[in-house]
C-alpha positions as CSV (number, residue, x, y, z in Angstrom):
1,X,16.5,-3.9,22.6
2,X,14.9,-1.0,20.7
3,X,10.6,-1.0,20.4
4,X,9.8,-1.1,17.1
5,X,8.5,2.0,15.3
6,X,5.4,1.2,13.6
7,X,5.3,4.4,11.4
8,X,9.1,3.3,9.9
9,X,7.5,-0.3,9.6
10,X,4.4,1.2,7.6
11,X,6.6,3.4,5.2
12,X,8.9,0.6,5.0
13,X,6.2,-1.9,4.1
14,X,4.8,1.2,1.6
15,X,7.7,1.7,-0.2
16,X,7.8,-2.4,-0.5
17,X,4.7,-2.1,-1.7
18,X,5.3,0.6,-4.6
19,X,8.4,-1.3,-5.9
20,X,6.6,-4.5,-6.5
21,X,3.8,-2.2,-8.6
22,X,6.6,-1.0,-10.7
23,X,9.0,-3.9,-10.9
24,X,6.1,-7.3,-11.0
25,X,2.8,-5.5,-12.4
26,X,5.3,-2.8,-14.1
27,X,3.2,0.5,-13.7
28,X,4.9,3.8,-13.9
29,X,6.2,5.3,-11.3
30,X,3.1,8.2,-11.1
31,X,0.2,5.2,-11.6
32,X,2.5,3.2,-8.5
33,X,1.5,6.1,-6.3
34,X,-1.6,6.8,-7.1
35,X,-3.2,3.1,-6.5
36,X,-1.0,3.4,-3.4
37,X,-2.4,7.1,-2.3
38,X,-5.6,5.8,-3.3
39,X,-5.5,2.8,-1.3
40,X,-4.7,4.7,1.8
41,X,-7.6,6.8,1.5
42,X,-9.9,4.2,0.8
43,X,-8.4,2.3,4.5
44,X,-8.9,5.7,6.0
45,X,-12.3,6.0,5.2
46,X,-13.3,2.3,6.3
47,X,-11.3,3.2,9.6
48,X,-8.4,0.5,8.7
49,X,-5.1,1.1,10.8
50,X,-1.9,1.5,8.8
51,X,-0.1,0.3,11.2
52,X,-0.9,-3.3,11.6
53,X,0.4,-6.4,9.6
54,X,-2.1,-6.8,6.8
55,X,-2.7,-3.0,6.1
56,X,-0.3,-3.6,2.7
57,X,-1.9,-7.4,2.0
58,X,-5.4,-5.8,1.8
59,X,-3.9,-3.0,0.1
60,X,-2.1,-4.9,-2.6
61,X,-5.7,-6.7,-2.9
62,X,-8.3,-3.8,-3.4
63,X,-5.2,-2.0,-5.7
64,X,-5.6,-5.0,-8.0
65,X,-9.5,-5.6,-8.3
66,X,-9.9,-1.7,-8.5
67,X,-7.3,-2.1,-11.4
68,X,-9.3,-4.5,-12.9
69,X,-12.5,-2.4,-13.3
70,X,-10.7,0.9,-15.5
């Protein structure tokens, strides 16, 4: 049996993440990445690893109240 890769997870769960911006809350393509560049910058400076199971949760969270407040 193969050990998961957590970086293929994390992209994986990224690229999740982007389609449901665009599809469900139907931003453009170029807003989609910036809340999601944004977001990993904002977990990079609070020290937040990518890599574990609720990196996208909380992500999808701050995205939408930062949303909220432009």
């Amino acid at each position: 049996m193969r050990k998961p890769d957590p970086e293929r997870i994390y992209r994986a769960r990224r690229a999740a993440t982007f389609r449901r911006l665009v599809d469900e809350l139907r931003l453009d393509e170029l807003d989609a990445e910036h809340w999601i560049a944004a977001w990993e910058r904002e977990a990079t400076s609070q020290g937040v690893d990518r890599h574990t199971s609720s990196f996208w949760d909380h992500g999808r969270n701050w995205i939408a109240d930062n949303r909220r407040h432009v």
